[in-house]
C-alpha positions, 0 to 999 in steps of 0.5 A, spaced: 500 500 500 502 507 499 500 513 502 505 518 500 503 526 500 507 532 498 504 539 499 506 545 499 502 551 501 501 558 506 499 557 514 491 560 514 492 562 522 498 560 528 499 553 529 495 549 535 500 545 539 497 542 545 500 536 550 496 530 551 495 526 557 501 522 556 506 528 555 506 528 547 506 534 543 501 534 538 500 541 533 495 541 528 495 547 523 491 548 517 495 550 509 492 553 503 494 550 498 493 553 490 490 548 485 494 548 479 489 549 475 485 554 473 478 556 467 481 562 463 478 568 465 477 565 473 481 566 479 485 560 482 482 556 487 485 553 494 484 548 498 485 548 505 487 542 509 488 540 516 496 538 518 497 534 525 505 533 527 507 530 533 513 530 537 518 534 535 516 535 528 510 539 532 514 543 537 518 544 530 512 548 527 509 550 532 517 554 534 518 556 526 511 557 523 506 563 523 500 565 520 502 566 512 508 562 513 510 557 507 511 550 509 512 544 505 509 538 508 510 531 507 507 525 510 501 521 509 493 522 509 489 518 515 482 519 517 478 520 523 471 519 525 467 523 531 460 525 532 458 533 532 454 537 536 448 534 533 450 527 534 451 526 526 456 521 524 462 525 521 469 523 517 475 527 518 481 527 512 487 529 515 495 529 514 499 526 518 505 530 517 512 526 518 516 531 515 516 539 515 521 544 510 521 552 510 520 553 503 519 561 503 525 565 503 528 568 509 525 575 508 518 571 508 519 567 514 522 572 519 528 570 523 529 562 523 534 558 526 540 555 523 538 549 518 541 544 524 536 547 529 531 542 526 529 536 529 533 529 525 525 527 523 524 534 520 529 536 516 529 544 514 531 545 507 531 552 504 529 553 497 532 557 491 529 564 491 524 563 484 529 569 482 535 564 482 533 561 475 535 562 468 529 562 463 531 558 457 529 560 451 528 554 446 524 558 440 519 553 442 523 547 438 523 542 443 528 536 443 522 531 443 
């Protein structure tokens, strides 16, 4: 079975983290994330998706990311049932995070800690600034 997802997207509000009964950090924390496609004359949608990282990876988050902070995210979905208010039966989708990056540049995220601050589990990457690359112009005669 496989259940891999890779996401990268802005924190909507500051992440959540709390302590269960047993000592654990658990933060939850919701992206939005941009769909690669839109209708031509039609602004692009986000879909908005809940993240739970646990342990380290949680205190990790909850040190370095804020509201409107840009976060890559890898882990795997699971789901969760509960009951609401109304006592209706209701499914949860969520991502369990496994792994947290900073893709924004350090002007976006304010003021980080080195990249070796970061817990083994949850390795901090920083990525080129877009302006770092080269577009190519190929007279659109493509090589196949």
């Amino acid at each position: 079975m496989l259940n891999c997802v890779t996401l990268m997207g802005r924190l909507v509000a500051d992440p959540e983290v709390r302590t269960t009964t047993t000592g654990k950090s658990v933060c939850t924390f919701r992206i939005a994330v941009d769909r690669s496609y839109a209708k031509p004359g039609e602004q692009r949608q986000a879909d908005f998706i809940t993240i739970v990282a646990w342990e380290s990876t949680a205190n990790f988050v909850s040190r370095y990311f804020a509201k409107g902070s840009m976060i890559a995210v890898q882990g795997s979905i699971q789901t969760r049932n509960y009951e609401d208010n109304s006592g209706n039966k209701r499914t949860a989708f969520e991502v369990l995070a496994r792994e947290v990056s900073f893709c924004g540049s350090k002007a976006e995220t304010g003021s980080v800690a080195p990249v070796a601050a970061a817990p083994a589990q949850a390795p901090a990457y920083q990525t080129a600034v877009p302006s770092d690359f080269e577009e190519i112009d190929d007279d659109e005669d493509l090589p196949f």
